[in-house]
Structures are given as C-alpha cells and as structure tokens.
C-alpha positions as CSV (number, residue, x, y, z in Angstrom):
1,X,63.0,8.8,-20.1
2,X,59.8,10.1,-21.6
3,X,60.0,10.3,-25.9
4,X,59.9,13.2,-27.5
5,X,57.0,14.6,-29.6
6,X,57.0,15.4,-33.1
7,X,56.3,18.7,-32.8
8,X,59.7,19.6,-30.9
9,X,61.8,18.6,-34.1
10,X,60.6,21.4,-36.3
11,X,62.1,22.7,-39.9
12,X,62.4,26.4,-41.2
13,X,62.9,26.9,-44.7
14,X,64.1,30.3,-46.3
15,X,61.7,31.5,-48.3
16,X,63.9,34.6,-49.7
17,X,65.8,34.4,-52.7
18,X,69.1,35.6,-53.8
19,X,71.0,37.6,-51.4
20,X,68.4,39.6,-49.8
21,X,68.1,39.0,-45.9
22,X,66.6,35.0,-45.0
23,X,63.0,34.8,-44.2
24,X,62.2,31.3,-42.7
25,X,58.6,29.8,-42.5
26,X,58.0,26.6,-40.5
27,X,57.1,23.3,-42.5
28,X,54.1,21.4,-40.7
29,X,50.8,22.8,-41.4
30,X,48.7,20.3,-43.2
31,X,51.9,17.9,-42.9
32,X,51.3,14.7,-41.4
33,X,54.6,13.2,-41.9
34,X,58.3,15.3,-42.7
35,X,61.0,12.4,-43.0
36,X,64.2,13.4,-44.6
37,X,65.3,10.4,-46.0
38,X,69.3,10.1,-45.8
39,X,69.9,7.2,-48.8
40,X,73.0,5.7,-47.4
41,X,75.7,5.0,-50.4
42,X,76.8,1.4,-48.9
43,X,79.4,-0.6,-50.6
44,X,78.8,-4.3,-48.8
45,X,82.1,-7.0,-49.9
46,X,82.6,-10.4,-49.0
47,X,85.7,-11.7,-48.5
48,X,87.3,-15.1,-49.3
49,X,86.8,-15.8,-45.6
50,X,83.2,-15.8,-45.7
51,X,83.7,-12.3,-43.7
52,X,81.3,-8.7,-44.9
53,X,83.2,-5.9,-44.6
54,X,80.6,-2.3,-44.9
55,X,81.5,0.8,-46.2
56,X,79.1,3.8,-46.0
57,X,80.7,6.6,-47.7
58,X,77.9,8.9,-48.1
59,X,73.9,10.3,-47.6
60,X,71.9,11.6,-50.3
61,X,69.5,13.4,-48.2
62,X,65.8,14.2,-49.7
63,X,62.9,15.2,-47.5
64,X,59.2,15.4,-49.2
65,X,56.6,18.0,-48.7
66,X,53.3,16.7,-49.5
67,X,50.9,17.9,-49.4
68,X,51.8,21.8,-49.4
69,X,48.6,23.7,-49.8
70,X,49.4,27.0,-51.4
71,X,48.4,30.2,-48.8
72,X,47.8,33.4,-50.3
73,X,50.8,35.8,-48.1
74,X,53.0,32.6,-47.7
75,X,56.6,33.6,-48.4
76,X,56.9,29.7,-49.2
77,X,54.2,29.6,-51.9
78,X,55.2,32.8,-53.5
79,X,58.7,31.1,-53.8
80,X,57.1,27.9,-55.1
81,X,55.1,29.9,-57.7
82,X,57.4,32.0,-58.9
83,X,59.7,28.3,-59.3
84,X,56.2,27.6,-61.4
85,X,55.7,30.5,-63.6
86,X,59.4,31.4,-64.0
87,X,60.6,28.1,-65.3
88,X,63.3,28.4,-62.5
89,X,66.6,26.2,-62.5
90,X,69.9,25.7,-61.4
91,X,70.7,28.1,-58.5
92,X,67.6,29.8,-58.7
93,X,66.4,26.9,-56.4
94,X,69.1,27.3,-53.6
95,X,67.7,27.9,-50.7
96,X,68.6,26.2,-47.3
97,X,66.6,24.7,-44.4
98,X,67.0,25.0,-40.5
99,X,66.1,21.9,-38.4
100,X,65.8,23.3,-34.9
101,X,65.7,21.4,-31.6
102,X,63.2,22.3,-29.9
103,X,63.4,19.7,-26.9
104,X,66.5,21.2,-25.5
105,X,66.9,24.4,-22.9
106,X,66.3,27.5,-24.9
107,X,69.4,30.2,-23.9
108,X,68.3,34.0,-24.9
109,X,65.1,32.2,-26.7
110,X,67.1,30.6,-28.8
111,X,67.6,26.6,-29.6
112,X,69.9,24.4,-30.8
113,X,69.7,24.2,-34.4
114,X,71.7,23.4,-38.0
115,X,71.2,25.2,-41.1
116,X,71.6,22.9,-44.5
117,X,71.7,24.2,-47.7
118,X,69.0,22.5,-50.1
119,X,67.5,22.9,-53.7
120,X,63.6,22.7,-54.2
121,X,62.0,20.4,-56.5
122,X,58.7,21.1,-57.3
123,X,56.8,17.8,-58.4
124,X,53.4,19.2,-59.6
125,X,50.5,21.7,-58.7
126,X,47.2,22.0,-58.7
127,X,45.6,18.8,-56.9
128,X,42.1,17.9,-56.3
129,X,38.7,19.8,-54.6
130,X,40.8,20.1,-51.5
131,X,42.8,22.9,-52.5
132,X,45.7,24.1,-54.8
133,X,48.7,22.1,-54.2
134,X,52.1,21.9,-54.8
135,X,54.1,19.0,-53.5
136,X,58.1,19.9,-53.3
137,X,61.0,17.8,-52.6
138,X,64.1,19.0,-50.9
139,X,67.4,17.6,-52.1
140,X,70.0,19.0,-49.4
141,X,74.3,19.4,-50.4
142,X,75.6,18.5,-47.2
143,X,77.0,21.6,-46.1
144,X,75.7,22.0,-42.9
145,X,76.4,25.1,-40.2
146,X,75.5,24.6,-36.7
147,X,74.4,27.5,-34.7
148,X,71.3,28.5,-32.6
149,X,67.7,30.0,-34.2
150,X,65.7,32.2,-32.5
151,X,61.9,31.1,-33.2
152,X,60.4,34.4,-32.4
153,X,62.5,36.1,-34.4
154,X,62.9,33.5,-36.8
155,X,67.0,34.3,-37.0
156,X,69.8,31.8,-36.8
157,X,72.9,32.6,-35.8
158,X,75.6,30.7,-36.5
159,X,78.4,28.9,-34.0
C-alpha cells in the first residue's frame, strides 16, 4: 500500500458569517503543519486486583493555525479582522470547518468529506518583518455532518 500525502487530507473553513450562504477557503498556504489535536478525557482506575480498567468518554478537539499571514481579498482574514477590530464573542465566532478526503474516488467532482462546527480563537496579530500575522485556534463542538464537497465549487452537500 503506498501512504498517503499530506496534501490529500485538506480543510475548508467558512469564511461567511451569520446566515448568509458558506464560503469555504482552504487552510494550507504558508502552513507547514495542520494537526487537530483530539485531547482525549481518559478516566484510568485500578482495581483491588491489580487490574486498569480505561474509560475515554470524550475529545476536546483544537486545531492551530500558525502562522496565518493575512491576504488582502481573503474571505478568511476579513473574517479574522473583523474578530480583531470588532471585539467579536460568543457566536459571533461560529463558523464550521470541512475536512475533505481527497485520496478517495471523486463521484460528480465531489469527495468524501465531514463538516464540524468550530469557534475561532484568535491568539494575536501582527508578527515580525515577515508579514502581518494572525495565528488562530479552532476549538470544534462535536457536531459533525457527513456528506460530500465539491472542491471546484467549494459546496458540501450533506448525506
């Protein structure tokens, strides 16, 4: 079996807010690593018996951006800036994120994919002589819809 590269596991994230119609740009440029970290909640026990018994009851799932330099027509950095200059909070930060799996047999140009609702953290902005930067976490719910996303279209449609 030959691995799979990197780029074939690729993330959209809506840049739209509120309820107008979802506009997904693809995380990755200037990214040399996208890990979302799952944060297991494990309850480990030890019996009388000398035995372990494991209970994972839950993921807190977080996935870092960084760096994100800002783009001047970016959907994403108008969203992040307006997080910036607005003070934003709460459900202002909703958004949600499409992991799409690229590896597998396109039908109608569209791939397997799920779409998870997340919140954006912004962490700072500005950075160094490179370029204005603003590094973002992602701090997804949970609910999760699979379906299929059309990359040319950028679309997803759910199952």
């Amino acid at each position: 079996m030959a691995k799979i590269e990197r780029k074939y596991l690729a993330h959209f994230i809506n840049t739209s807010t509120g309820d107008t119609e979802a506009a997904y740009e693809r995380l990755g440029k200037d990214l040399e690593e996208f890990s979302p970290e799952l944060s297991a909640q494990v309850d480990t026990k030890k019996n009388i018996l000398g035995e372990t018994s494991i209970l994972i009851s839950s993921y807190e799932k977080t996935g870092a951006v960084e760096p994100y330099y800002a783009e001047e027509g970016s959907g994403l950095f108008q969203r992040l800036q307006a997080i910036i200059d607005e003070g934003q909070v709460l459900d202002q930060l909703k958004t949600d994120v499409v992991e799409v799996k690229l590896w597998d047999a396109a039908q109608e140009g569209s791939y397997p994919a799920i779409r998870e609702e997340a919140y954006i953290e912004v962490n700072s902005y500005g950075g160094d002589t490179t370029g204005y930067q603003i590094p973002f976490t992602l701090h997804f719910t949970g609910n999760k819809t699979p379906g299929s996303f059309n990359v040319s279209t950028r679309s997803f449609t759910e199952q």
